[in-house]
N, C-alpha and C positions, 0 to 999 in steps of 0.2 A: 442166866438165860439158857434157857434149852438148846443141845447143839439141833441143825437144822438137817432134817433126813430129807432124800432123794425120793424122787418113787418116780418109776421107767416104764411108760406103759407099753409091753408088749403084747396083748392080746390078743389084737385083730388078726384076721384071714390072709390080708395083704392080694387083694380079689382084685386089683390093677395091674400087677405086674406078676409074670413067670415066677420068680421066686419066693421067698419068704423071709422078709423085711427082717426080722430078727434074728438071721439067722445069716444074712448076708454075706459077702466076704467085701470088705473093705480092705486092702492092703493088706492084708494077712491076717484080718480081725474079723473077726461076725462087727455087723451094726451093733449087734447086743453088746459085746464086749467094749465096742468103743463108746458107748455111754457109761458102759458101768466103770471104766477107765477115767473117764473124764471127770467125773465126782470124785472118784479118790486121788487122781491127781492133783483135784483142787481144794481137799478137807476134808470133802463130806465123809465119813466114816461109815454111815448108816445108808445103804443104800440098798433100795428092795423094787423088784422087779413083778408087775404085774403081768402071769400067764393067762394063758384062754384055750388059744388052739395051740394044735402042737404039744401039749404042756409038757410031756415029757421030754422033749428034745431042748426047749427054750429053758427050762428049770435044770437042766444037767451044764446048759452053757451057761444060766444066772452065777448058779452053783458055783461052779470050777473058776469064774471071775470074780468071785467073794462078796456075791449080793445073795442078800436074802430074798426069798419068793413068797407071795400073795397069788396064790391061784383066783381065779373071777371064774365061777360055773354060768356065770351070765354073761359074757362077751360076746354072744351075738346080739346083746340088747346095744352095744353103742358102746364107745367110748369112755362117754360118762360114767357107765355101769364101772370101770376099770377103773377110773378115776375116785369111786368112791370106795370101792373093793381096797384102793391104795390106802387112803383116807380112814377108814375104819381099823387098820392095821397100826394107827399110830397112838403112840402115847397122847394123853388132852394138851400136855402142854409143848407139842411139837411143831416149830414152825415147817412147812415144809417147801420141796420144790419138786417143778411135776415137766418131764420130759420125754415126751412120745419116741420111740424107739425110730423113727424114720428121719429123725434128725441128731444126726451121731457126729460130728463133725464140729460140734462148738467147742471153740478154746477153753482150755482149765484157768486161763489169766480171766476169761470172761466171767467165768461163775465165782474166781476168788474174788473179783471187783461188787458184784452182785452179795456177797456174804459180808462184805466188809459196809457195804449201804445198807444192808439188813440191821448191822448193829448201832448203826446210828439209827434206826429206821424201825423199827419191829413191830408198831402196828401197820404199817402201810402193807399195802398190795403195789410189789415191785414189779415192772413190764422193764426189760431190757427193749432198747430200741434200736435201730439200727438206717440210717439217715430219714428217720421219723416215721420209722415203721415197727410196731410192738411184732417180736420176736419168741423165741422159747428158750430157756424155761421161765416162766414165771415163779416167784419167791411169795407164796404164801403166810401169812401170820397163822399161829395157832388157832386161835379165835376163830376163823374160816372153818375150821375142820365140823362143826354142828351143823354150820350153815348149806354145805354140800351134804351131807350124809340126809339133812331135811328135802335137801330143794328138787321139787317134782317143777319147775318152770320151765318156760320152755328156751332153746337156745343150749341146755346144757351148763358145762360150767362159764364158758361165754354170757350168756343168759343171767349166772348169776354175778360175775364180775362186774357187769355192765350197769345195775344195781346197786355196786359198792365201788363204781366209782368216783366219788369224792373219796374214797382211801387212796388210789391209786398215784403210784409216782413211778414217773417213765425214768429209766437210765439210759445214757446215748453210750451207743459203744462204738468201738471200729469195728467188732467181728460179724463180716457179712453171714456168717454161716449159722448165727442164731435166724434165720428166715428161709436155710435150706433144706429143703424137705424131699422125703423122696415116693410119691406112690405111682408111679410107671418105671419102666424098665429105664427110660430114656433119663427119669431124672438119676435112677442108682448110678447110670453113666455120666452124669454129668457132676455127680460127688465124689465117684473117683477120681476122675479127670483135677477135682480140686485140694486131690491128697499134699500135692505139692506143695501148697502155698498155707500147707497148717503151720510150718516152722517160722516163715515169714509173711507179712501182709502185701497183698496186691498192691495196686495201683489206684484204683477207687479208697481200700482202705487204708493206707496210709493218708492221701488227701481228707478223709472222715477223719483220723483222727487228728491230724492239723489242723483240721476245722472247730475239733472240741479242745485245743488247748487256749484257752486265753494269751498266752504269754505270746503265742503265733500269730502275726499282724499280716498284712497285707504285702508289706516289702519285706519279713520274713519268709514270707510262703514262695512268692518270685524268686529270690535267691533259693530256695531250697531245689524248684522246678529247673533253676538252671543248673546248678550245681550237680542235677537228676541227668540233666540234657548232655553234660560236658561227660560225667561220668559212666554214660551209657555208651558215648561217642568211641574211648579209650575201649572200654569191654569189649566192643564191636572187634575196634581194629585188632587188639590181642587174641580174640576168637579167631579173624579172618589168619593171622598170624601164625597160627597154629600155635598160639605159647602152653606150655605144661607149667602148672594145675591151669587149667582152661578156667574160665573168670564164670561164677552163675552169675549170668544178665539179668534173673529176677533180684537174687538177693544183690546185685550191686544196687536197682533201681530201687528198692527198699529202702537202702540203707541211707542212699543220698537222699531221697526224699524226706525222711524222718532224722539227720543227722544235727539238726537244729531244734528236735521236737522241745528243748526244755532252753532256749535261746532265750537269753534278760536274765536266767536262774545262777544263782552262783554256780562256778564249776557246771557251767552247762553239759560240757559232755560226760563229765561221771552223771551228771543228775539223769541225761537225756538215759545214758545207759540204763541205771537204777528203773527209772516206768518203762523202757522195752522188755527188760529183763523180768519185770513183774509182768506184763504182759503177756510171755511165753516167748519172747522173741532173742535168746542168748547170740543167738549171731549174729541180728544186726545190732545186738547192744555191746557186741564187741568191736563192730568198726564203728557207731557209735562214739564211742567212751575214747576211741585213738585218732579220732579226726582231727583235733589242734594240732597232735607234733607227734611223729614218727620217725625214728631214728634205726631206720631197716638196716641189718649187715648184710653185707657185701654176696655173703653167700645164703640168705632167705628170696624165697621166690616173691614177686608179687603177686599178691592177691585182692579179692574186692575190698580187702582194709585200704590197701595203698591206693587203689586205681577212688576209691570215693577222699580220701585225703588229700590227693593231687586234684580234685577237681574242685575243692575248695578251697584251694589256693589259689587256682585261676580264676572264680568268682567273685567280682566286686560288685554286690547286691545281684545285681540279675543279669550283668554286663561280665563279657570275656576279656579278662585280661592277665595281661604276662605274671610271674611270679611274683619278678623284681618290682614289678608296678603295684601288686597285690599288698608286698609288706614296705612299699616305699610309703606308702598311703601311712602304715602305723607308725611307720620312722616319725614320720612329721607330728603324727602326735604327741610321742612319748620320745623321741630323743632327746629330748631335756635333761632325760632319768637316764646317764649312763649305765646303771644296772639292766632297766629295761632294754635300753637301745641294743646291750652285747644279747640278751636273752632275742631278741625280736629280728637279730644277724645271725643270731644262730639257728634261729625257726627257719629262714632265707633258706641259709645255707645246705640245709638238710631237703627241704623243698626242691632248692634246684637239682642235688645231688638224684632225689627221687624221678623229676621229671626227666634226667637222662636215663636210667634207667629203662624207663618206661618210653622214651623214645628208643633205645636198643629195642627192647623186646616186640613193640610196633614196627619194628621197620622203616620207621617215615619221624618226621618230626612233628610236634603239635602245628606248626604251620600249615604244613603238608595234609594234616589230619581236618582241619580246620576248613583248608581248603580259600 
């Protein structure tokens, strides 16, 4: 199978907003550079950038980011014109993927999930989705590539997708930021604003992606939202507390929300870790992977491993309750099995040891917290 090449349309004027879309700064990157970034952080090898205007300025940042350039002398005909500009540039037996430069912000776990349904998948026309809404980039077949270079229809490449859809197969994802687009000043503002939450997923997108795991039930998902609730509660107080490393409130609510994402799987939490960490997400697939049993010394700070730990210890389904009452509950299961029974006093016992802790560096008790 042919590997699958990029192509990045940077052509346009960018005639909605002050600056020049491709050329932007995003956290210290052009937009250009964070597509052509995002492709090779996720495989793609072959990535090539479609110029127009600007050309020499956008072809010296293509360049220096290690993508190949397709100049288009037609880009003021449209888009499309770019799109096929890309498209004539490729080998015949190339599948491809086509990503407009004004949306720079999609995760590399998302296009590796998209290349890996490609290979099960290689006639289909692939639409990433995002809570049932077709996103970018779309994953082309090779076979496409005649059918654009012919099509004078109208619509564009929409037009002719629309067409071929009995090919088409949606994939649901959690990355909101396949849908974020930027052509006003107001939206470049509001994708900065979202630079933050590229290392971890939101609040909406962790519930998306609990929503696409099967193994995540109804009374999974309650336990996770309170396990979310108690573990935000703790952050707060340690924040109000002034405790040093100060606790991120996003990445605690991440992690509690997603810390069951693979729950009924063997070894849930290495598994859970394992899909965050393909995901893009190593942080929270590290408190993650340490949620069952934590054995902190004496002289390590806590941090959002411990504070999302302790607060699923306190969670029975979606109900607050004591530690002792948390693993009294497993006693009765398993202490039959003196091996399990010393194993499940020893989880206890490490539990309680943690929630003093974390009552010192609070100030207050979980009662007190609680209220």
């Amino acid at each position: 199978m042919a590997d699958v090449v990029a192509i990045v349309l940077a052509a346009g004027i960018s005639s909605r907003m002050t600056g020049f879309k491709p050329l932007l700064d995003l956290g210290g990157r052009s937009s250009l550079v964070r597509t052509i970034d995002l492709f090779h952080a996720a495989g793609v090898k072959d990535v090539r950038v479609v110029t127009g205007h600007r050309v020499a300025e956008t072809r010296a940042e293509a360049v220096a980011a290690g993508a190949r350039v397709i100049d288009n002398p037609e880009y003021r005909e449209g888009m499309f014109s770019s799109i096929q500009a890309g498209v004539r540039s490729l080998s015949p037996g190339a599948p491809f993927l086509l990503l407009p430069v004004d949306i720079p912000l999609v995760r590399p776990g998302t296009v590796r999930l998209l290349l890996d349904r490609h290979a099960d998948n290689p006639e289909r026309i692939l639409h990433l989705t995002y809570r049932g809404e077709r996103g970018h980039p779309p994953l082309l077949p090779a076979d496409l590539q005649a059918d654009i270079l012919a099509w004078g229809g109208e619509g564009g490449l929409m037009g002719l997708l629309a067409r071929n859809e009995q090919r088409a197969l949606d994939i649901p994802v959690s990355d909101s930021h396949i849908l974020l687009d930027m052509d006003t000043d107001q939206d470049a503002t509001a994708l900065a604003e979202r630079l933050d939450y590229l290392d971890y997923p939101d609040r909406e997108e962790c519930e998306t992606l609990l929503a696409l795991r099967p193994n995540v039930n109804e009374r999974g998902l309650a336990h996770c939202r309170a396990v979310e609730r108690f573990a935000s509660a703790m952050a707060g107080a340690l924040l109000r507390a002034g405790y040093e490393p100060a606790p991120d409130a996003r990445l605690v609510t991440a992690a509690a929300l997603l810390h069951d994402v693979a729950k009924g799987l063997p070894s849930h939490e290495r598994e859970g870790g394992r899909i965050l960490d393909q995901l893009g997400f190593p942080r929270v697939a590290g408190i993650v992977e340490a949620h069952r049993d934590i054995d902190l010394p004496a002289d390590a700070p806590l941090t959002e491993r411990e504070i999302v730990y302790l607060a699923d210890k306190l969670a029975k389904g979606q109900q607050l309750v004591s530690v002792e009452e948390r693993f009294e509950a497993k006693l009765r299961l398993h202490g039959h099995d003196p091996e399990a029974a010393a194993a499940i006093r020893g989880r206890m016992a490490r539990a309680l040891r943690m929630q003093k802790r974390m009552e010192a560096a609070m100030g207050r008790s979980l009662e007190q917290l609680w209220g």
